[in-house]
MIMARBA-269062 format. One record per residue (C-alpha): residue number from 1; residue in three letters; z negated, y, x negated. Coordinates in Angstrom, 1 decimal. Layout:
+-----+--------+--------+--------+--------+
: num : residu :      z :      y :      x :
+-----+--------+--------+--------+--------+
: NUM :    ALA :      Z :      Y :      X :
...
+-----+--------+--------+--------+--------+
// end
This chain:
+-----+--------+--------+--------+--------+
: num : residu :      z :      y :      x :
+-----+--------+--------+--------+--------+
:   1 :    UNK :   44.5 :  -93.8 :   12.3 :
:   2 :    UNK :   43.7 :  -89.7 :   12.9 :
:   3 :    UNK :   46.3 :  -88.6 :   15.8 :
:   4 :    UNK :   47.5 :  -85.7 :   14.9 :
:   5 :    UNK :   47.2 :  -82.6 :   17.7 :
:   6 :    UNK :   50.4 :  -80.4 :   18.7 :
:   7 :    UNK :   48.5 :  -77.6 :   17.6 :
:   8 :    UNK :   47.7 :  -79.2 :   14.1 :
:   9 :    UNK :   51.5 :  -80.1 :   14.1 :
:  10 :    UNK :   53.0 :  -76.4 :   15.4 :
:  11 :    UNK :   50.2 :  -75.2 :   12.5 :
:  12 :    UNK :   53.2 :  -76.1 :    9.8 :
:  13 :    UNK :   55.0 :  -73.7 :   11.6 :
:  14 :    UNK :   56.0 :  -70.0 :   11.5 :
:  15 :    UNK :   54.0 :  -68.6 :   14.4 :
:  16 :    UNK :   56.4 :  -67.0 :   16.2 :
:  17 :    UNK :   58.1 :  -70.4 :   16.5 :
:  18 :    UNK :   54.8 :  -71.9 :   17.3 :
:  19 :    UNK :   54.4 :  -69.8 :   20.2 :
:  20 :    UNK :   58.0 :  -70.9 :   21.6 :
:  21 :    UNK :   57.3 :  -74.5 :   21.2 :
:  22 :    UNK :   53.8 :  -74.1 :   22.9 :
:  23 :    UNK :   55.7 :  -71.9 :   26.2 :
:  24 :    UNK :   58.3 :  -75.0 :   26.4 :
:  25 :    UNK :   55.3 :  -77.5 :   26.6 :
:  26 :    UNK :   53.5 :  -75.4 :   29.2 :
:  27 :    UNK :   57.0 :  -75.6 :   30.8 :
:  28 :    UNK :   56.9 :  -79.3 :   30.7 :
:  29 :    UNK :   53.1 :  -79.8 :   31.5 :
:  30 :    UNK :   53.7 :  -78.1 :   34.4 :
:  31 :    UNK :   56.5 :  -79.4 :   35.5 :
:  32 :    UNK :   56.1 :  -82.9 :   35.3 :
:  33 :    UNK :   52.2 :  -82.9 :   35.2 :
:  34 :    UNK :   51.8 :  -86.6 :   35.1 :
:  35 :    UNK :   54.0 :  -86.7 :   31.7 :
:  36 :    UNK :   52.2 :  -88.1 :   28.4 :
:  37 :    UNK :   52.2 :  -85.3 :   25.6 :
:  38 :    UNK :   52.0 :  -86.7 :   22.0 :
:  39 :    UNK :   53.0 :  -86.2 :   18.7 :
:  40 :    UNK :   55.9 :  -87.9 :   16.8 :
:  41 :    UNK :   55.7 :  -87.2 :   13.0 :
:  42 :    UNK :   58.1 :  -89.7 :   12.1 :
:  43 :    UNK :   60.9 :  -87.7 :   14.2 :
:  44 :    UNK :   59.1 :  -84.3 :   13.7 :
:  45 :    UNK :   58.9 :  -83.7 :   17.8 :
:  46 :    UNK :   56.3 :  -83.6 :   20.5 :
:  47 :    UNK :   57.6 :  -86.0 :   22.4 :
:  48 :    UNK :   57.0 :  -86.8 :   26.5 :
:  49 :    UNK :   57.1 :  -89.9 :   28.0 :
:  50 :    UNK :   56.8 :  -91.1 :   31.6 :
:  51 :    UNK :   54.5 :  -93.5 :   33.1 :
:  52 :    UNK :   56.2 :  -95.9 :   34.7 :
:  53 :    UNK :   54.1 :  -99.3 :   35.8 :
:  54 :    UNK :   52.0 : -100.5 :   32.4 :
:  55 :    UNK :   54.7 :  -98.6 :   30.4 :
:  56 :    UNK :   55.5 :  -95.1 :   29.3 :
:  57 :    UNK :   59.5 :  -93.9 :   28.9 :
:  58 :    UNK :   60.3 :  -91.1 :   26.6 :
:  59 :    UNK :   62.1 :  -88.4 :   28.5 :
:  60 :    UNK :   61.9 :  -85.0 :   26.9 :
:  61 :    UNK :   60.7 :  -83.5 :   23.4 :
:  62 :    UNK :   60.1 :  -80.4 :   22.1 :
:  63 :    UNK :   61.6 :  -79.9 :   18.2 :
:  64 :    UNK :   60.4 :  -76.9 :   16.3 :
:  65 :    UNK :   62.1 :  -75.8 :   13.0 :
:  66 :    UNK :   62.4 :  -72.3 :   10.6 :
:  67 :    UNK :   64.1 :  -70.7 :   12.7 :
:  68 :    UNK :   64.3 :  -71.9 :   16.5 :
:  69 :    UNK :   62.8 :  -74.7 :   18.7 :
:  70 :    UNK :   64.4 :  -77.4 :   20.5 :
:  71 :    UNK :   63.6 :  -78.7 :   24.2 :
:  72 :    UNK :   65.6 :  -82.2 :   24.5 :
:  73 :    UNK :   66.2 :  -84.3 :   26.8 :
:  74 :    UNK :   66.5 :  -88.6 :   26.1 :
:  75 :    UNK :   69.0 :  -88.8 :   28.7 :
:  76 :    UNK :   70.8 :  -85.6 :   28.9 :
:  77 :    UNK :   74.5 :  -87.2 :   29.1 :
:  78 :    UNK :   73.5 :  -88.1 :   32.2 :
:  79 :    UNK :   71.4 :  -84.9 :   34.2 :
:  80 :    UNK :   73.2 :  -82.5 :   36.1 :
:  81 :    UNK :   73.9 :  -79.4 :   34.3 :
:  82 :    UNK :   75.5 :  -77.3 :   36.1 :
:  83 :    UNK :   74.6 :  -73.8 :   34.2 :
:  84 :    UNK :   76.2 :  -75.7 :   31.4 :
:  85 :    UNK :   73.4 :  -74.5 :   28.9 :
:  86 :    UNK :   72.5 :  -78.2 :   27.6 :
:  87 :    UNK :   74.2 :  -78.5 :   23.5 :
:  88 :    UNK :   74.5 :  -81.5 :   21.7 :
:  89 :    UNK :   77.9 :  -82.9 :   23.1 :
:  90 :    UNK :   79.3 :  -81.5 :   19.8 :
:  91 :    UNK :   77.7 :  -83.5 :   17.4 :
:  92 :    UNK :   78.6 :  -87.0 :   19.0 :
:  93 :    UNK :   74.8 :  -87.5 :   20.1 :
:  94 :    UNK :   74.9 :  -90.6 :   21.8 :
:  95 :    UNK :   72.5 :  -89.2 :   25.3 :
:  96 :    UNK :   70.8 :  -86.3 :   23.9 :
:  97 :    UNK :   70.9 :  -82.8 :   24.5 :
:  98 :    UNK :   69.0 :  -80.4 :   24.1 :
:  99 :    UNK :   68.8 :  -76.2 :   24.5 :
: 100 :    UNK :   67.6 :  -74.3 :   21.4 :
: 101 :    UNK :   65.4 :  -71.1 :   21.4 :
: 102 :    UNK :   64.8 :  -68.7 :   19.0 :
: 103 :    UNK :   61.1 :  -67.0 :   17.8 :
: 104 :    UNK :   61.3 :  -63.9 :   20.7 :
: 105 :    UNK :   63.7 :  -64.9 :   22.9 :
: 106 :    UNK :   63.2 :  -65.0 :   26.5 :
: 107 :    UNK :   62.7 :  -68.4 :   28.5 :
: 108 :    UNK :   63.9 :  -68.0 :   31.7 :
: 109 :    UNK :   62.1 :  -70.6 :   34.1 :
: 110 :    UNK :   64.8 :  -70.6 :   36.9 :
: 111 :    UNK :   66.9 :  -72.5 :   34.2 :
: 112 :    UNK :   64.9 :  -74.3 :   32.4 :
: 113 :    UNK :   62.7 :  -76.0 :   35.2 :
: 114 :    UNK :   65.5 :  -77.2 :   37.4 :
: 115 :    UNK :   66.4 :  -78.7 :   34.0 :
: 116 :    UNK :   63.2 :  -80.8 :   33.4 :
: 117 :    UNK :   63.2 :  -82.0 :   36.6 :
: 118 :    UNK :   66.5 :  -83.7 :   36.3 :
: 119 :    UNK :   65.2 :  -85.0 :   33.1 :
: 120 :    UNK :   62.5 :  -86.6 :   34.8 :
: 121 :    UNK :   64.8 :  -88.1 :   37.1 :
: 122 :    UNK :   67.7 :  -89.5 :   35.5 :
: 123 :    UNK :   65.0 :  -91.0 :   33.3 :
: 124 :    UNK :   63.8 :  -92.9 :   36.1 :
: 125 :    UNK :   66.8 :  -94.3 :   36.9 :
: 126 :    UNK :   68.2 :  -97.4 :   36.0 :
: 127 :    UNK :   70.7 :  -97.7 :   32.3 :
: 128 :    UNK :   73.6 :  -98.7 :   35.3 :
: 129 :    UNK :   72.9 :  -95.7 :   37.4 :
: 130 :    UNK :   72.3 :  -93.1 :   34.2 :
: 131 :    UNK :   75.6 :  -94.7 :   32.6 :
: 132 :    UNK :   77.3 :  -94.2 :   36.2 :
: 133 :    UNK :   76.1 :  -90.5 :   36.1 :
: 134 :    UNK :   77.4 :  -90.0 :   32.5 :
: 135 :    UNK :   80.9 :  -91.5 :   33.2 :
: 136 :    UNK :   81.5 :  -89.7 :   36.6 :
: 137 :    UNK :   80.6 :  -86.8 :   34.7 :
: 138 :    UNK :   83.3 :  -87.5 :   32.0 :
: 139 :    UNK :   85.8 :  -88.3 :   34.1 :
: 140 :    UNK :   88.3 :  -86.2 :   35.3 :
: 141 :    UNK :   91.2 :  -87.5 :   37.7 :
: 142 :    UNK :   94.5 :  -87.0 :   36.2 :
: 143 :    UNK :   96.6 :  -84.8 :   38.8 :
: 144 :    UNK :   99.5 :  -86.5 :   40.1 :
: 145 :    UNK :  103.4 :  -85.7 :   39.6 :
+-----+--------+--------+--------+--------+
// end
């Protein structure tokens, strides 16, 4: 079975959303150095996983279509977003979210890394303590008469 390369993949591809997608994966490479880069066909992603023990866990993916990329993230109910710039809760995804970019537009690193690393983390974390995260996050106390 041939594997096919991000490049081959991103080579479907307008180029200027080619080039986006391969500035998110340099984000992510360097980022989380130790992450395992590969290409999904079946979900139309490069997709990043985490080694963990004999394992991998998928934590991040990078989504390119006509007109804009995605950078998602498995477990995004659950990071810390304080910026608010992770989309997705709209559409009733179950854990993902993700940010979109379009061909040109600027990717602003003081965002976007702080972001990656708390995808790395919250994937590391237990489903009890990534489901604790998600509900305290959804939670707001009611205020009291």
């Amino acid at each position: 079975m041939d594997v096919l390369t991000p490049e081959a993949f991103l080579a479907a591809y307008p180029p200027e959303i080619g080039e986006a997608a391969d500035r998110l994966r340099a984000h992510v490479r360097g980022t989380v150095p130790n992450s395992v880069e590969r290409v999904r066909p079946g979900w139309r992603v490069i997709g990043y996983d985490l080694p963990v023990s004999r394992r991998t866990v998928y934590f991040a993916y990078v989504a390119p279509e006509a007109v804009h990329v995605h950078l998602g993230f498995e477990h995004g109910t659950s990071m810390s977003d304080p910026g608010r710039l992770l989309e997705g809760a709209h559409l009733g995804l179950r854990r993902v979210r993700y940010l979109t970019f379009t061909a040109g537009q600027e990717i602003l690193e003081s965002a976007l890394i702080p972001l990656i690393r708390e995808a790395a983390r919250v994937t590391m974390l237990t489903r009890q303590e990534r489901s604790a995260l998600a509900f305290d996050r959804e939670w707001t106390p009611q205020a009291r008469p």
